[in-house]
C-alpha positions in Angstrom: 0.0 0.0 0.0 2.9 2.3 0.8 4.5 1.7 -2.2 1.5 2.5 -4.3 1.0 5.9 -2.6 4.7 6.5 -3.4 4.6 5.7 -7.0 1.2 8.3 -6.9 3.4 10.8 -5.7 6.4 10.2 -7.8 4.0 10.0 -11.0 2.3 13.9 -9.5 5.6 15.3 -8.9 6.7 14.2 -12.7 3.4 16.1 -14.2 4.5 18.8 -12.4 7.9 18.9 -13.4 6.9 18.4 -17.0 3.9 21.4 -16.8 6.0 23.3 -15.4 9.0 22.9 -18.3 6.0 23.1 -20.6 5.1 26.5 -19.6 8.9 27.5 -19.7 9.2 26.6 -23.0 5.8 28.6 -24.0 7.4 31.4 -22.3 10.9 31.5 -24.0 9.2 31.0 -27.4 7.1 34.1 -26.8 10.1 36.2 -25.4 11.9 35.1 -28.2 9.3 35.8 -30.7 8.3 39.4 -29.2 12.4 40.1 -29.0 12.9 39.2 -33.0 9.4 41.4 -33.8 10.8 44.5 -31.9 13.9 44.9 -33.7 12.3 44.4 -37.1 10.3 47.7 -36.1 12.8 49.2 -34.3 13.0 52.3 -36.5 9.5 52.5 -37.9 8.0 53.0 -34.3 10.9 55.4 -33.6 10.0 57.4 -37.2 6.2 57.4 -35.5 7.3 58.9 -32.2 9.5 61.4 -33.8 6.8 62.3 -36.2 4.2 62.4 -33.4 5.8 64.3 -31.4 3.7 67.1 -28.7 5.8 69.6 -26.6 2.5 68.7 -23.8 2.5 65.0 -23.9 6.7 65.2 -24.2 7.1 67.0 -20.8 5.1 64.7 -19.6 6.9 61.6 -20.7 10.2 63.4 -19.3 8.5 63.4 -15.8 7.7 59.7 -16.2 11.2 58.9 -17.1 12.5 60.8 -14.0 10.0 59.2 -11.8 10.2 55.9 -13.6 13.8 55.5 -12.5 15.2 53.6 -10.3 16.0 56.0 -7.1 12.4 56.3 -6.6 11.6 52.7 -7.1 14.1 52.0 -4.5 12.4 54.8 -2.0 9.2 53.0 -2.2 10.5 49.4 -2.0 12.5 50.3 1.2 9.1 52.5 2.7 7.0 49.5 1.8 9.3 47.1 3.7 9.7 49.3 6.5 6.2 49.1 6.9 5.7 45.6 6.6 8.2 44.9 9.0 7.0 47.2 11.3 3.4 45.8 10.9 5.2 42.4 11.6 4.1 40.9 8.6 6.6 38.5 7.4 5.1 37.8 4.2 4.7 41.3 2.8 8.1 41.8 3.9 9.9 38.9 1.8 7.7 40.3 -1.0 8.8 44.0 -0.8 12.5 42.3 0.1 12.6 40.5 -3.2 11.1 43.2 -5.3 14.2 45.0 -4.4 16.7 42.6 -5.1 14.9 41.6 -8.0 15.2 45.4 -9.1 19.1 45.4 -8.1 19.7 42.1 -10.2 18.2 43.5 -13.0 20.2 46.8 -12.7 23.4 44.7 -12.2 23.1 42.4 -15.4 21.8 45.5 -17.5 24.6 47.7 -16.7 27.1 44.9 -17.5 25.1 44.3 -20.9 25.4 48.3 -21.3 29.3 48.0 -20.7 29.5 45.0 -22.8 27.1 45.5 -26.0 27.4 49.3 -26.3 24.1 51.0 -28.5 23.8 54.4 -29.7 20.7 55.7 -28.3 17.8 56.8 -31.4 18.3 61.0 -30.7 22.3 60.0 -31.3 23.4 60.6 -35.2 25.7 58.3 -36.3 26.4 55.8 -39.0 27.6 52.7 -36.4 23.7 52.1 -34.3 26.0 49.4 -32.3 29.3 49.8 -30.5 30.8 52.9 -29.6 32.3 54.3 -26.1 31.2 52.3 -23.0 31.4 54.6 -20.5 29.2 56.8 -22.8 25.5 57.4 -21.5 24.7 58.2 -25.3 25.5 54.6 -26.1 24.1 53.0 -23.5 20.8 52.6 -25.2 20.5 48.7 -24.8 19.0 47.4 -22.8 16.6 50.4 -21.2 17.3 50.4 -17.1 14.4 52.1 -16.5 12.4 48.8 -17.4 14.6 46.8 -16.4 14.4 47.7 -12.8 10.7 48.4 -12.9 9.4 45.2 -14.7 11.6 43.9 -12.3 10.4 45.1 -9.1 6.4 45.2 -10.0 7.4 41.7 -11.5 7.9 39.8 -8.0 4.7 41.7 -6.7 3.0 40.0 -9.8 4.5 36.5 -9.4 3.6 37.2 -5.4 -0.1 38.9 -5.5 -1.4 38.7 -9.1 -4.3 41.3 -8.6 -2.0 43.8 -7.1 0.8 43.2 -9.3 -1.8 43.5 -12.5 -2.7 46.6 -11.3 0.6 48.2 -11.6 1.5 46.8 -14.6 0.6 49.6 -16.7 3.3 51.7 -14.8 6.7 49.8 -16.1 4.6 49.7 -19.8 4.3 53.7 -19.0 7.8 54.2 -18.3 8.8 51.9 -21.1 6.8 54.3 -23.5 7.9 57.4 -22.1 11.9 56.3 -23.4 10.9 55.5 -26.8 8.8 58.9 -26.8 11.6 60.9 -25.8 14.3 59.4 -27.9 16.0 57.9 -25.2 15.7 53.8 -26.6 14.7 51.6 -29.2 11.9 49.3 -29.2 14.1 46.6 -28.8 15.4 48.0 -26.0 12.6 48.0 -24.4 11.4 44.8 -24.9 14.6 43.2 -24.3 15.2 44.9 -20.8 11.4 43.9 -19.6 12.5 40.4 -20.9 15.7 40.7 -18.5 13.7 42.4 -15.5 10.8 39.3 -15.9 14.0 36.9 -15.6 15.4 38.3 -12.7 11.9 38.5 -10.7 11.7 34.9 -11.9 14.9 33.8 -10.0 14.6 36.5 -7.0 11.2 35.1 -6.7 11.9 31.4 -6.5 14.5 31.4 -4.5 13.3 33.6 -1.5 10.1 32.4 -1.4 11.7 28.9 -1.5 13.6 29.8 1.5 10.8 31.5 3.4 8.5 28.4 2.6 11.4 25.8 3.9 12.1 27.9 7.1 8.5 28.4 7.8 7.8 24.2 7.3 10.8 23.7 9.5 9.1 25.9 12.2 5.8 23.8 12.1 7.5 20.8 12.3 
């Protein structure tokens, strides 16, 4: 009798395993495919935004760029976790703990790209689009930070709370429109950095929450 309930087991734990690789492999596909779509339209959506350009709706993109970076998503990670931890709610305070680590990760492995993979940015003229001086913020066009960081951080909240995180989404897709608007990145910039920042929630996520989830089934037992 034991060993049939083990083989049950073993046979769940090996649908799981394979749903879960199945949905992996959905995902990568559809990151791959959006990635390959953006750069082929790369310079026809920045040809609309320069086209459709309003000094109105242009300020306002500049004050969602400002806001949208990543001091100010770092002053409301570290309020949000004070709070939490105050409140003594362990829960909301691994969440707001990963969001930021999630956001540094992504901040970390962009700036390396940055370094590494230098891209004029679309309001620089120039013959070569790719490579150029590293230390340059004019060339460091790919991948965008500013959603890096924020797909990041609203990411975990997403992966943690799906209403709440839904109902920030729009603001990393905001920020994320207001740097193409204002000439500051490609398309494919943007869709490669929210690919990075979606990553790095991805492994922030799993392997906090892991460790939370072990040490609170070690305290029951």
């Amino acid at each position: 009798m034991e060993r049939k309930i083990a083989s049950g087991k073993s046979d769940g734990n090996l649908f799981v395993k394979r749903g879960t690789a199945f949905y992996w492999l959905i995902g990568i596909v559809i990151a791959a495919t959006a990635i390959a779509v953006s750069f082929h339209f790369d310079d026809s959506v920045r040809d609309f935004m320069m086209q459709h350009q309003n000094p109105g709706v242009r300020n306002f993109m500049r004050y969602v760029s400002l806001l949208g970076d990543w001091p100010t998503h770092t002053a409301v990670g570290l309020l949000l976790l004070v709070l939490a931890w105050r409140r003594g709610s362990e829960e909301w305070t691994g969440i707001f703990l990963a969001m930021l680590l999630a956001m540094m990760l992504a901040g970390a492995v962009g700036t390396v790209i940055k370094r590494t993979v230098p891209r004029a940015r679309p309001s620089v003229y120039t013959d070569t689009r790719w490579g150029g001086p590293r230390f340059s913020s004019k060339y460091h066009s790919f991948p965008s930070g500013h959603v890096g960081a924020s797909t990041a951080f609203f990411g975990v909240l997403l992966i943690a709370r799906r209403r709440v995180g839904l109902a920030c989404l729009p603001i990393p897709i905001l920020i994320g429109f207001s740097r193409m608007y204002i000439g500051a990145h490609y398309l494919s910039d943007v869709v490669c950095a929210a690919a990075m920042g979606t990553l790095c929630a991805l492994v922030v996520a799993h392997f906090l929450f892991l460790r939370i989830r072990n040490r609170q089934l070690k305290f029951e037992t």
